[in-house]
N, C-alpha and C positions, 0 to 999 in steps of 0.2 A: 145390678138391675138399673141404677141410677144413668149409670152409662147408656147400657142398652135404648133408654128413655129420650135419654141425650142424644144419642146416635139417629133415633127415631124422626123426632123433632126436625133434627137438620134434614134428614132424608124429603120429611114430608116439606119442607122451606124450599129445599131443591125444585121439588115437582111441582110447587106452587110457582116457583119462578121461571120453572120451564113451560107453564100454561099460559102463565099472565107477560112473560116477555119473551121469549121466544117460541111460539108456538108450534114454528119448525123442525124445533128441535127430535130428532126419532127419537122410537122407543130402546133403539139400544144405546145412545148416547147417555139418556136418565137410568137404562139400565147400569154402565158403566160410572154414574155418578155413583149410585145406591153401593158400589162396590167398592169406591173410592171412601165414603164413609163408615160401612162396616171394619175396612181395615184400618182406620184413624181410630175409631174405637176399640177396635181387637188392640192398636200399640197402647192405649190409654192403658186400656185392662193390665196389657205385660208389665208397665213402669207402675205398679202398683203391686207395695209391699205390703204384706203383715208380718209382723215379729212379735214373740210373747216378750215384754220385759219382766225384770225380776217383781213387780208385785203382781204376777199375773194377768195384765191388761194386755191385752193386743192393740199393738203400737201400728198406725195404719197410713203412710206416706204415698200419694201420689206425684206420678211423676217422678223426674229427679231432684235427688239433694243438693240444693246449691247452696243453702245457707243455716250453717250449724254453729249453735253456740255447745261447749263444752263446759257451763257453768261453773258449779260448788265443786263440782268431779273433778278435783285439781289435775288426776294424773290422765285425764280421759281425752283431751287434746291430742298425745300421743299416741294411745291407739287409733286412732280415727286416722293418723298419719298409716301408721303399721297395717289397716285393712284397705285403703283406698289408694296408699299411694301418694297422698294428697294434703296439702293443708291449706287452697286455696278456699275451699268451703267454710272454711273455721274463723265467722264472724266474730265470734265473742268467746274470750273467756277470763276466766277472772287473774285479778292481779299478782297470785304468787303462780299462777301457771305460767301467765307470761312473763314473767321474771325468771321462771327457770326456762323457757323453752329461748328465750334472750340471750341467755350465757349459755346455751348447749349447744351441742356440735348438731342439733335440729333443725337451727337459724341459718345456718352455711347449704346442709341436704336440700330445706326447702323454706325457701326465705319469704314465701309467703305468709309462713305460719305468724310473722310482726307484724299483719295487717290486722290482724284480729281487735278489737276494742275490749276496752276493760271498763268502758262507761257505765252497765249496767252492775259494778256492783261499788256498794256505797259504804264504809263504813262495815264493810263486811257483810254487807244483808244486801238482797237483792233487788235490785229496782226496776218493779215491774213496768214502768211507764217506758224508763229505758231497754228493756228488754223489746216493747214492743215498736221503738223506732230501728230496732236491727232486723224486722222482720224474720226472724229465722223458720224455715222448712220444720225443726227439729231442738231441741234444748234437752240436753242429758243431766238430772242430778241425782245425788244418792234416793235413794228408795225409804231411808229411814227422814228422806225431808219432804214428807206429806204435805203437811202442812202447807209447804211453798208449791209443793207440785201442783196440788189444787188452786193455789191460788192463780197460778199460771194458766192452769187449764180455763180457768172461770174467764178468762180473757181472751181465748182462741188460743193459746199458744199451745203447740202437740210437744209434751213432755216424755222420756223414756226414763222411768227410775231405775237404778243400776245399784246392785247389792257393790259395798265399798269391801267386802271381806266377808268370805264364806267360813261364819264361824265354826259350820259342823265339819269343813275338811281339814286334813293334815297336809294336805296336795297344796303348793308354792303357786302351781300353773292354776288353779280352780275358778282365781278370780278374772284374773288372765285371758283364761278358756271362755270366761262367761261373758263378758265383754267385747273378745273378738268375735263370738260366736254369735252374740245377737247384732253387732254392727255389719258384719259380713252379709247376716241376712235381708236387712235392713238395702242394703248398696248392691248387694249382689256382688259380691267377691266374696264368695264362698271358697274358691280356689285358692287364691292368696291368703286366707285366712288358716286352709289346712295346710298349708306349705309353713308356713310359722309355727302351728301347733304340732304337727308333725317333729318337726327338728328337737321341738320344745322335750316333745313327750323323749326321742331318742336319747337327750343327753343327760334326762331323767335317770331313763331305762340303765345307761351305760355308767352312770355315775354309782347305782345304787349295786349294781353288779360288779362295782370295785371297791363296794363298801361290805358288800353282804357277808365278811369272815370277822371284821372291825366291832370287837366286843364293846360293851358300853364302858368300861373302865379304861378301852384305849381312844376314847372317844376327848376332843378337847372340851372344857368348861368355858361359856361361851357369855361375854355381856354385851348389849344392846344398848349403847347412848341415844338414845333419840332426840331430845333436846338435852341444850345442856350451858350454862353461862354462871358468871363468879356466885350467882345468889341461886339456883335451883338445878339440880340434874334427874334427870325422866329417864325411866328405864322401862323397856318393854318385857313384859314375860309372854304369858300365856294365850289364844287370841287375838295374836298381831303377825304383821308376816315375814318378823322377826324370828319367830316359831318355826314358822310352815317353811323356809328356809335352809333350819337348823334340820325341820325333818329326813329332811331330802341330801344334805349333806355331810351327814355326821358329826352333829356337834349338840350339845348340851346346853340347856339355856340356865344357866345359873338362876333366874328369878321368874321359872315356869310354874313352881310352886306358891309362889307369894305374890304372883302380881298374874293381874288379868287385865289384856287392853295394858296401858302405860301407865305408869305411877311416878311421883318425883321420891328422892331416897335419897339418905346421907350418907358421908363416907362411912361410919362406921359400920352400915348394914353390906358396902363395896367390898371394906377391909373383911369382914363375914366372908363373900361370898369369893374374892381372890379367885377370879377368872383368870385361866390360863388365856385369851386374845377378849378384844375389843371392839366391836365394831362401831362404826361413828356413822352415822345417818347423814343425812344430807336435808333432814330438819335443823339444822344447828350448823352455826359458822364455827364452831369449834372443832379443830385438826390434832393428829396424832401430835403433830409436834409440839402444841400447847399443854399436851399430858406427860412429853416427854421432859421438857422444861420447867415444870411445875409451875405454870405460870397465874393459877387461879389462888387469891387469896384465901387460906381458909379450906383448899383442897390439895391434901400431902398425896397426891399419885404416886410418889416414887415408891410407895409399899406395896405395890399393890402390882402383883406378877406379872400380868400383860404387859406393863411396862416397862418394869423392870428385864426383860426378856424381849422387848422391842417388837411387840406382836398386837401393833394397835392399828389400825384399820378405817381409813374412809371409804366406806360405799362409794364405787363409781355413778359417773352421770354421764348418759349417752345418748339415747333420743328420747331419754327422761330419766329421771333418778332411776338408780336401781334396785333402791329398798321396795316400793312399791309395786304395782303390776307394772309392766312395760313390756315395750317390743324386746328388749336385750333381756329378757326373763332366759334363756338356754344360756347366754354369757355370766350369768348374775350366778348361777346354778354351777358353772364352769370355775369361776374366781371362788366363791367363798368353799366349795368342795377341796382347791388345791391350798387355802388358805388355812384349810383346818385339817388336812390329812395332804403336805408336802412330799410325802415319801411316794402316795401313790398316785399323784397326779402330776407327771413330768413338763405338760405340755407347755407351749409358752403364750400367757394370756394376751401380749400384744399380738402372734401370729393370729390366736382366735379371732380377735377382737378385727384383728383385719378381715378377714375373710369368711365374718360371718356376715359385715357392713358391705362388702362385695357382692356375696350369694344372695342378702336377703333385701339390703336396698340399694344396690347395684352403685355401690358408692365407693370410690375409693379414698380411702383416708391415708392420710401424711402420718410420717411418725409422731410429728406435733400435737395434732390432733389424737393419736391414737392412747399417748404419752397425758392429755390433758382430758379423753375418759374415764382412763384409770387412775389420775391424779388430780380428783374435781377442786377446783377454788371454793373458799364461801362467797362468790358471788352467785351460785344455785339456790342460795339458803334464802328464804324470804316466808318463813309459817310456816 
């Protein structure tokens, strides 16, 4: 309506100026304007979105997005690449995103994503003064940070809260799906967004129909380092997507029963639980090779089977870690499936790896490259 009003105004600006200074002017010329305006409004109307975000608000963007901050949402920089294509819009985002999107093969695909500023956040809290010299279209942060979103909004900024984990699914893709599915609508790349979700869901589909005879006792026993350094080690169980993971590819979370979200733990509750593999997050500078050399004071890994059996594990880093959501969620799905059931997944993770970054962001990667997703440094590690 606002528009319509807007459109009006100008129409009648027109006719007044066709009275008062060109009086010559015919009637079908000003007819011709009047047609010229209804259709600048008609495109205003089109480049205007609504999307439901996860706390139910309808999130309402005119025009296009030129300028997105990716906030507290540390891993949400990288979808914004995986729905648009793009990281030239990606004004701002906070310091351990750009520390990982810095050492990942993201910074080579699309090297705009280093322009982004990390000034708006301070000490780890977010500063709203600086947020509002980046002017952004758009600012995404979790759903469960009210509090800031409001404060945000109390200042003009259009905020989108985005649930960080859908605690009632078992589904890897949920969060995934939820995030590209409200950014897609948001930009209008609905197409590219089913083309990613699509593949997502098939390798789902095909992974759990090479699993579906795999009884639970032939299933591996599975641990989750998420942080981890000579003075504390954190372990995910139940409610992490650590879990939602394990669902989907046949394996057993040794601390799904005792822990919910992460908890830190000693070895003696490890030596307990004597995982058959390991997996090591890419929250933490610590590497298989550090467990395999016992090199933590204080921490005797060599009892403890995954190790002893050489089956310890860093999470890849590709256009973003791949413990969390990301675009490489169908390769993440791919690697830890043949990581915990080797007999029936033959394929080989660097062909995938190539030719999914081919298909999906038309990128071809070196063996160097492809060698250093599957083998991430701790310079990814930063929070």
């Amino acid at each position: 309506m606002k528009k319509k009003l807007a459109a009006l105004s100008i129409f009648s600006a027109l006719v007044l100026a066709a009275c008062t200074e060109e009086e010559g002017k015919s009637v079908k010329d000003i007819e011709q304007d009047k047609q010229q305006v209804e259709q600048a409004a008609e495109k205003t109307e089109k480049t205007t979105r609504v999307a439901m975000d996860h706390l139910d608000r309808e999130v309402e963007i005119e025009g296009e997005i030129a300028r997105v901050i990716s906030g507290t949402l540390t891993p949400y920089y990288s979808l914004w690449y995986v729905a648009t294509d793009s990281t030239k819009e990606l004004v701002g985002m906070n310091p351990t995103s750009y520390s990982t999107a810095k050492n990942s093969i993201l910074a080579t695909m699309s090297p705009e994503v280093l322009n982004a500023s990390t000034s708006f956040i301070e000490n780890g809290e977010v500063n709203v003064e600086e947020v509002l010299k980046l002017n952004p279209d758009i600012q995404f942060e979790p759903s469960g940070s009210q509090d800031l979103i409001s404060k945000l909004e109390s200042v003009g900024v259009t905020v989108a809260g985005l649930n960080t984990i859908n605690a009632n699914s078992a589904d890897p893709l949920s969060t995934y799906d939820s995030w590209l599915t409200f950014t897609s609508q948001l930009t209008n790349t609905t197409d590219r967004a089913e083309h990613f979700l699509k593949e997502a869901r098939s390798v789902q589909d095909d992974i759990a129909e090479s699993l579906k005879d795999v009884k639970e006792e032939q299933q591996p026993r599975v641990m989750f380092i998420f942080q981890h350094d000579e003075n504390a080690i954190t372990i995910t169980g139940n409610n992490h997507f650590g879990q939602q993971w394990l669902n989907s590819t046949g394996g057993i979370n040794v601390a799904k029963e005792e822990i919910t979200g992460s908890k830190q733990v000693n070895m003696e509750q490890i030596f307990e639980w004597n995982p058959d593999i390991i997996y090591i997050t890419n929250f933490t500078e610590t590497q298989p090779v550090d467990l395999f050399e016992n090199k933590f004071a204080g921490q005797d890994w060599s009892q403890v089977k995954a190790v002893q059996e050489g089956k310890v594990y860093k999470v890849p880093v590709g256009v973003f870690r791949w413990y969390p959501p990301s675009g490489d969620a169908p390769l993440m799905l791919k690697w830890m499936a043949q990581k915990n059931h080797p007999e029936l997944f033959k394929y080989s993770m660097e062909e995938e790896v190539k030719k999914y970054y081919k298909d999906f962001y038309h990128f071809d990667l070196t063996d160097e490259q492809i060698w250093n997703i599957l083998n991430p440094s701790s310079k990814v590690t930063n929070g």
